[in-house]
Biotite code that builds the C-alpha atoms (Angstrom):
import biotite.structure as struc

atoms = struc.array([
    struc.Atom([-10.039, 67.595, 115.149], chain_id="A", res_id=1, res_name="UNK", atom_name="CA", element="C"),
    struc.Atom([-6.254, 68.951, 115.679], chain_id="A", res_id=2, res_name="UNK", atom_name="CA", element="C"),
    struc.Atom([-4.652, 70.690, 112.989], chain_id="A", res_id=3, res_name="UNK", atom_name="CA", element="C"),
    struc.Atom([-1.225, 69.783, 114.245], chain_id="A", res_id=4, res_name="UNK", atom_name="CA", element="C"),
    struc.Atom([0.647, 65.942, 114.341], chain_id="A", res_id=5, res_name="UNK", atom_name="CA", element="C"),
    struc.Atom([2.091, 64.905, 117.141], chain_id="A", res_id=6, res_name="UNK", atom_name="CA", element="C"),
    struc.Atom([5.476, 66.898, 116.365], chain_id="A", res_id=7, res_name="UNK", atom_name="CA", element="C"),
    struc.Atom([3.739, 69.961, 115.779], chain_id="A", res_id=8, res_name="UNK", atom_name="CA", element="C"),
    struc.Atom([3.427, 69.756, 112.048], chain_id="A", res_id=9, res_name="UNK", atom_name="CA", element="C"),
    struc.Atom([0.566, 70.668, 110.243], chain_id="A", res_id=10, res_name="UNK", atom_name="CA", element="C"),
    struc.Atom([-2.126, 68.188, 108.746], chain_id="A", res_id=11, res_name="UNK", atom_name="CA", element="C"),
    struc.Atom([-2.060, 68.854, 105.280], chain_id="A", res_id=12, res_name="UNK", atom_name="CA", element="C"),
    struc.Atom([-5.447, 66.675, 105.953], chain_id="A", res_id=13, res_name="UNK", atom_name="CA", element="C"),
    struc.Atom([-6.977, 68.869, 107.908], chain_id="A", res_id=14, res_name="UNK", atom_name="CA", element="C"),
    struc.Atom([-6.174, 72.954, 106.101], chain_id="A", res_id=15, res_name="UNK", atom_name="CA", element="C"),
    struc.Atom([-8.394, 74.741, 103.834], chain_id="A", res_id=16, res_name="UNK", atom_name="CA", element="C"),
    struc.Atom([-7.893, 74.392, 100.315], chain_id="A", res_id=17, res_name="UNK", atom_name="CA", element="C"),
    struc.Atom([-6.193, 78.147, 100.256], chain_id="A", res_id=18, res_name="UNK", atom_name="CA", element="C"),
    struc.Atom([-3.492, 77.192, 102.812], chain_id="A", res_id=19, res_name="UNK", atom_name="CA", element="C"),
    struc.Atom([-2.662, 74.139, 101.190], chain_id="A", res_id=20, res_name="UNK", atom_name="CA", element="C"),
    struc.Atom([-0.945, 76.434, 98.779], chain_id="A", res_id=21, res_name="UNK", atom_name="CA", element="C"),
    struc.Atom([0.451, 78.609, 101.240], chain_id="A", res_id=22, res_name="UNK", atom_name="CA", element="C"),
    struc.Atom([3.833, 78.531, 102.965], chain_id="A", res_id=23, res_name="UNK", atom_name="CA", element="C"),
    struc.Atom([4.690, 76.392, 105.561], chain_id="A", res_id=24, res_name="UNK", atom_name="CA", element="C"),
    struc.Atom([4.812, 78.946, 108.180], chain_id="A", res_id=25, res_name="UNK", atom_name="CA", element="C"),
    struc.Atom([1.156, 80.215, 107.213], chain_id="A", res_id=26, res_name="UNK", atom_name="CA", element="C"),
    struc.Atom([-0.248, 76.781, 107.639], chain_id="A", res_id=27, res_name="UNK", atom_name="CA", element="C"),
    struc.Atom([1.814, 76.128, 111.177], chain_id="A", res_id=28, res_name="UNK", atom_name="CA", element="C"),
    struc.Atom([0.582, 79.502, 112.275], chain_id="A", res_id=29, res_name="UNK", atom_name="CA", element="C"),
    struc.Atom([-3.188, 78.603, 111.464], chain_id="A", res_id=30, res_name="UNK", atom_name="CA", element="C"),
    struc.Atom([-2.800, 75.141, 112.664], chain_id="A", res_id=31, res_name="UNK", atom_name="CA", element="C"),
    struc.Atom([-1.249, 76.431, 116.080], chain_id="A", res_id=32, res_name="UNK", atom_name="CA", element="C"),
    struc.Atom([-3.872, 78.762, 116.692], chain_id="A", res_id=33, res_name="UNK", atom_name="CA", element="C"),
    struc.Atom([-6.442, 76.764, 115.974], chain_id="A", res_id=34, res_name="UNK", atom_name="CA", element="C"),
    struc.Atom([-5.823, 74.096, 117.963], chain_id="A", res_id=35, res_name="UNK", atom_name="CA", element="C"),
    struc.Atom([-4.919, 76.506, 120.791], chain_id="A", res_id=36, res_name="UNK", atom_name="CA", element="C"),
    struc.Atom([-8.483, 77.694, 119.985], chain_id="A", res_id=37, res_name="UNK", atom_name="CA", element="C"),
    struc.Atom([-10.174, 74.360, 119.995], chain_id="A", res_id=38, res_name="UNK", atom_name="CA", element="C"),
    struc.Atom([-8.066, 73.656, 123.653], chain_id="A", res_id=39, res_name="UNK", atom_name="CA", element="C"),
    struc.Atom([-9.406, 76.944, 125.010], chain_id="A", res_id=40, res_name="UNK", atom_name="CA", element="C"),
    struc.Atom([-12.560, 76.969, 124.142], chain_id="A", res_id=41, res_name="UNK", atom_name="CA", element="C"),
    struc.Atom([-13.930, 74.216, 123.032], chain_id="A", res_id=42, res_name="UNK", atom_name="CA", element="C"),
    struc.Atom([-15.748, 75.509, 119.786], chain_id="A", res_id=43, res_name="UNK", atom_name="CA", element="C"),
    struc.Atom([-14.826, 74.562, 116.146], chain_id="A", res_id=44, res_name="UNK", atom_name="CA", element="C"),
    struc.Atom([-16.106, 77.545, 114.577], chain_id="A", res_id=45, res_name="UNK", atom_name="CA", element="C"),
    struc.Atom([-15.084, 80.183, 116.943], chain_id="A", res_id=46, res_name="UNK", atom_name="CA", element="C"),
    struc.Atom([-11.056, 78.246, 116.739], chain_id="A", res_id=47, res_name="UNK", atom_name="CA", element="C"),
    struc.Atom([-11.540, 78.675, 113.449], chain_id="A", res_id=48, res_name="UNK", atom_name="CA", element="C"),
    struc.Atom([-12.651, 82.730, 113.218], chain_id="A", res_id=49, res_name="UNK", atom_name="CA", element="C"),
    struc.Atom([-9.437, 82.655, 115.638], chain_id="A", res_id=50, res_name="UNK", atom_name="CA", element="C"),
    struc.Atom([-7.180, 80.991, 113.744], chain_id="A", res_id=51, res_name="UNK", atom_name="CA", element="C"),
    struc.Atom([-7.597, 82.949, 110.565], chain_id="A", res_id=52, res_name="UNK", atom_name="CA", element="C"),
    struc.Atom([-7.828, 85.990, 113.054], chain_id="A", res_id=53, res_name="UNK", atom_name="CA", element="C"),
    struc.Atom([-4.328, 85.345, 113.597], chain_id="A", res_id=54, res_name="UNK", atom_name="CA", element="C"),
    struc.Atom([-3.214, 84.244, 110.058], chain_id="A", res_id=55, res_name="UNK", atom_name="CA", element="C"),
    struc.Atom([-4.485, 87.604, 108.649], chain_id="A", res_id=56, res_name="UNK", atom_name="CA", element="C"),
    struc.Atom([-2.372, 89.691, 111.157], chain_id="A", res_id=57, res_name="UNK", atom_name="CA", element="C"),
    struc.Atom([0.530, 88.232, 109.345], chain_id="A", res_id=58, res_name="UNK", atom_name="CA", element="C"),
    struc.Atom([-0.463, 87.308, 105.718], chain_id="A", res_id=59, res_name="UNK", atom_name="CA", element="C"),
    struc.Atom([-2.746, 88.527, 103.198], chain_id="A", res_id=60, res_name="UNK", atom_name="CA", element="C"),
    struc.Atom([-5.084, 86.730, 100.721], chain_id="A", res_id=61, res_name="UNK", atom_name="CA", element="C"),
    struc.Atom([-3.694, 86.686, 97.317], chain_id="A", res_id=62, res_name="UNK", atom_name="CA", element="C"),
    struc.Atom([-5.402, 85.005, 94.548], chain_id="A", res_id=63, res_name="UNK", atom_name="CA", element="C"),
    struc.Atom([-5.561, 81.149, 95.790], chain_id="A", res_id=64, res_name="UNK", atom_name="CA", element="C"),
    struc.Atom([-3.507, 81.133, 98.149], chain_id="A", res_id=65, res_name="UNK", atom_name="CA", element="C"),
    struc.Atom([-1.801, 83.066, 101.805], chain_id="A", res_id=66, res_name="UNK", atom_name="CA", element="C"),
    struc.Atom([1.594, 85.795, 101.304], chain_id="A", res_id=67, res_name="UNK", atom_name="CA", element="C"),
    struc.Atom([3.382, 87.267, 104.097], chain_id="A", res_id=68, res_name="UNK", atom_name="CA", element="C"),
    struc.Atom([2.020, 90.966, 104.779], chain_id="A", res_id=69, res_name="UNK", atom_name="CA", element="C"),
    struc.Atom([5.008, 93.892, 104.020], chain_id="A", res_id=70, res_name="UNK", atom_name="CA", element="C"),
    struc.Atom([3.891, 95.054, 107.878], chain_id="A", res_id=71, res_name="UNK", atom_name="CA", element="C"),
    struc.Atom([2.156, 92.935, 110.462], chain_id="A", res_id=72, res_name="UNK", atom_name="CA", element="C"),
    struc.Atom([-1.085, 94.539, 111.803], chain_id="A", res_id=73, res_name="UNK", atom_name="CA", element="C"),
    struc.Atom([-4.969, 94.470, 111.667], chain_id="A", res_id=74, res_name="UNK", atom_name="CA", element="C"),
    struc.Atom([-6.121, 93.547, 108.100], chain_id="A", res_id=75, res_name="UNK", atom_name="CA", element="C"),
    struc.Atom([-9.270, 95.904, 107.742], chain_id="A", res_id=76, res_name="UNK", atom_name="CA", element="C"),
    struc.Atom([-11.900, 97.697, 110.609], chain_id="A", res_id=77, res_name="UNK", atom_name="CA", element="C"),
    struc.Atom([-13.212, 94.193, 112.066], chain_id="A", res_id=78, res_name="UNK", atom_name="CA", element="C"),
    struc.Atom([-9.602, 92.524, 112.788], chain_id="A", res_id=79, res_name="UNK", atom_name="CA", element="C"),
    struc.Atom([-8.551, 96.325, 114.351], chain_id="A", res_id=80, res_name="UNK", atom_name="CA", element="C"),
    struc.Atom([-11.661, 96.260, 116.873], chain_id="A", res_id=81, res_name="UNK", atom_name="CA", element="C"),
    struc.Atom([-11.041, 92.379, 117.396], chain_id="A", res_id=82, res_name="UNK", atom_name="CA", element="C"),
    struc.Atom([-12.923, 90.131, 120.733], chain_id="A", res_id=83, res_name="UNK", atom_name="CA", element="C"),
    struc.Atom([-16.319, 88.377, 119.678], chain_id="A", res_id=84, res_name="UNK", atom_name="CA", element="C"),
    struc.Atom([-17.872, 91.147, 119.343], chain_id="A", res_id=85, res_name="UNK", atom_name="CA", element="C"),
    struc.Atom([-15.902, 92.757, 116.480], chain_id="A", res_id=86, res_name="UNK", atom_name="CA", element="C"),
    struc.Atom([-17.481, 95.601, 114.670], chain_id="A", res_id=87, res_name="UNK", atom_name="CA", element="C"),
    struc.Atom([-16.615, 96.767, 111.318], chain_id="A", res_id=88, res_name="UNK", atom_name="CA", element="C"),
    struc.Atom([-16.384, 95.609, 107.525], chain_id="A", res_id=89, res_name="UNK", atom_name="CA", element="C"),
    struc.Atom([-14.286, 92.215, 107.161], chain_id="A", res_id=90, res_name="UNK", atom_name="CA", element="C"),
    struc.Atom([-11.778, 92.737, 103.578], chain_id="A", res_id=91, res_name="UNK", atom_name="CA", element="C"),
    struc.Atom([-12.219, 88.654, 103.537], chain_id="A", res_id=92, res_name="UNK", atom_name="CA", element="C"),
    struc.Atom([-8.084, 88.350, 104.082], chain_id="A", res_id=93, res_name="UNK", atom_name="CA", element="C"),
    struc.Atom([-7.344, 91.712, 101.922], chain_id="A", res_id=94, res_name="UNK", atom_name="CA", element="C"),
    struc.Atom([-5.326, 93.852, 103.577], chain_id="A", res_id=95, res_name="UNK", atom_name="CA", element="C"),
    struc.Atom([-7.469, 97.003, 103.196], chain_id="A", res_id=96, res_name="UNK", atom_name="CA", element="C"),
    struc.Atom([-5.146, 98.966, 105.306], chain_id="A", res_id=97, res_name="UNK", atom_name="CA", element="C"),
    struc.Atom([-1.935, 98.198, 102.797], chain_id="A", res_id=98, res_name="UNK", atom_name="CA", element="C"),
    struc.Atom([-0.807, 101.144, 100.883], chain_id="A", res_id=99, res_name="UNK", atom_name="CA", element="C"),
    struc.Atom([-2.617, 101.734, 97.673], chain_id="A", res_id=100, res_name="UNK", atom_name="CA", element="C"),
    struc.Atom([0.649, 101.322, 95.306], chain_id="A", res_id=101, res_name="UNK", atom_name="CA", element="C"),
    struc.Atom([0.458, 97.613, 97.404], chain_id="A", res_id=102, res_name="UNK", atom_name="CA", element="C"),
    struc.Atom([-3.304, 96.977, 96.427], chain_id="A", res_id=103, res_name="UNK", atom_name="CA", element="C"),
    struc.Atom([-2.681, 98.088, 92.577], chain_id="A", res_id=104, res_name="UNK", atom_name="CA", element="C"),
    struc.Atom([0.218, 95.109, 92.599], chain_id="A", res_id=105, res_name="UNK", atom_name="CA", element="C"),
    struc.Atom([-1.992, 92.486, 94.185], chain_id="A", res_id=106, res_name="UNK", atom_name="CA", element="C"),
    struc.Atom([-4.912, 94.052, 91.334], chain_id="A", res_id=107, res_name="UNK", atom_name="CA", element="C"),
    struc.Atom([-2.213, 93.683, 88.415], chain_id="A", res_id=108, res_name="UNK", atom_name="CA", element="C"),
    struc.Atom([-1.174, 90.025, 89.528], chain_id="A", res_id=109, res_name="UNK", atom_name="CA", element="C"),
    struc.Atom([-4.700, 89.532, 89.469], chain_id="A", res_id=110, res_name="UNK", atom_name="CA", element="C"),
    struc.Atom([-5.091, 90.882, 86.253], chain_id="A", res_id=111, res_name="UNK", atom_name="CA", element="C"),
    struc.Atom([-7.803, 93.393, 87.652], chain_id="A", res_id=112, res_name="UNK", atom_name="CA", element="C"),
    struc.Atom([-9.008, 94.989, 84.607], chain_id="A", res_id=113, res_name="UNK", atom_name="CA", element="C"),
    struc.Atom([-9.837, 98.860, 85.617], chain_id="A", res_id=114, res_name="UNK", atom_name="CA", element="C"),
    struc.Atom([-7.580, 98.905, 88.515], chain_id="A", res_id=115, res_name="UNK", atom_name="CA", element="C"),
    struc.Atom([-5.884, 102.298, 87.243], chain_id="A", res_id=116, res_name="UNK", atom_name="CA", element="C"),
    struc.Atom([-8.873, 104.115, 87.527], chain_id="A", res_id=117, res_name="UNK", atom_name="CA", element="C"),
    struc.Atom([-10.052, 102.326, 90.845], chain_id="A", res_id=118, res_name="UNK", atom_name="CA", element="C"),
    struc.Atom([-9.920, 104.279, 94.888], chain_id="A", res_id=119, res_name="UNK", atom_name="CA", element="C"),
    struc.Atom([-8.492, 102.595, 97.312], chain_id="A", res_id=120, res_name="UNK", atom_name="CA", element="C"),
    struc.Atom([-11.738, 100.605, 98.355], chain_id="A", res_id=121, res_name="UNK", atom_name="CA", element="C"),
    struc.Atom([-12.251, 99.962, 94.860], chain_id="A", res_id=122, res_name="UNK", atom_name="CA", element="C"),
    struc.Atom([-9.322, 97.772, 95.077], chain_id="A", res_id=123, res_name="UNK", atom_name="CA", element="C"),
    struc.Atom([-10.443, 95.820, 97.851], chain_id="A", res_id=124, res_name="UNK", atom_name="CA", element="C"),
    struc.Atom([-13.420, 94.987, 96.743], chain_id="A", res_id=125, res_name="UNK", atom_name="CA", element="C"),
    struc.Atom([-12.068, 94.247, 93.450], chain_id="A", res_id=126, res_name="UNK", atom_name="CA", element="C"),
    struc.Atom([-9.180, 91.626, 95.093], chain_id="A", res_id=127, res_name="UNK", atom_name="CA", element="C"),
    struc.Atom([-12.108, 90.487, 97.644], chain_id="A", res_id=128, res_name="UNK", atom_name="CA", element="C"),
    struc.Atom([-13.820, 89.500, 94.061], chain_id="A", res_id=129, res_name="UNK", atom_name="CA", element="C"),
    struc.Atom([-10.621, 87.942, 92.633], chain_id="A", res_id=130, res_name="UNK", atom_name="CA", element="C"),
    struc.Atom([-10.155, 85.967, 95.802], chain_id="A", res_id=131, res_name="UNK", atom_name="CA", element="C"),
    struc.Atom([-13.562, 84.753, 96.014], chain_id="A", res_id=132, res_name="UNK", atom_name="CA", element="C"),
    struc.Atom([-13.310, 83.103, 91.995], chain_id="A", res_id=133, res_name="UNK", atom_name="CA", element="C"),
    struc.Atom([-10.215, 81.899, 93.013], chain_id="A", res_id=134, res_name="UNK", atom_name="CA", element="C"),
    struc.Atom([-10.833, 79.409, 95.468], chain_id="A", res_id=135, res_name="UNK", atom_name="CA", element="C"),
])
């Protein structure tokens, strides 16, 4: 089903629960793409692997809800080797390749308890967590 009216505007309808709460331009970006997708090939699942392929080369997951990235690029390993057959660890909308000052700001507007003492991946998986009970 398109994610886009007639005009081009996104179906509030038809977005996951996390865009919903996300800028406009997030949800026109995922809605575009998807229905892009679902034109080229046909496929509801793989327009939707797309369409968040190309929301998380922009934005980042953040608690409930999508934020513009600092830089625009590949989010973790999987998005950088990209096609079908991606390879690599997915960050689940993380930006894993964000600075690590970045991931200890996204960890204290989480309230991350432990985040001082946490690597780099720590942090990741930590937000991934956050993200996941905040849905």
């Amino acid at each position: 089903m398109p994610k886009t009216t007639d005009s081009g505007k996104p179906k509030q309808s038809e977005l996951p629960e996390t865009l919903k709460k996300s800028s406009e331009k997030a949800q026109r970006t995922f809605a575009k793409v998807y229905d892009s997708a679902m034109d080229q090939y046909g496929d509801e699942e793989r327009a939707h692997r797309v369409a968040y392929d190309a929301l998380k080369h922009s934005y980042e997951k953040v608690g409930d809800h999508w934020e513009a990235k600092d830089e625009k690029g590949p989010s973790d390993e999987r998005a950088k080797s990209g096609g079908p057959n991606a390879s690599g660890e997915t960050a689940e909308g993380v930006d894993a390749n964000a600075s690590k000052d970045h991931l200890m700001h996204i960890a204290q507007r989480l309230d991350i308890h432990g985040r001082s003492t946490m690597t780099k991946d720590e942090l990741v998986d930590a937000i991934e967590k956050a993200n996941r009970r905040a849905r």
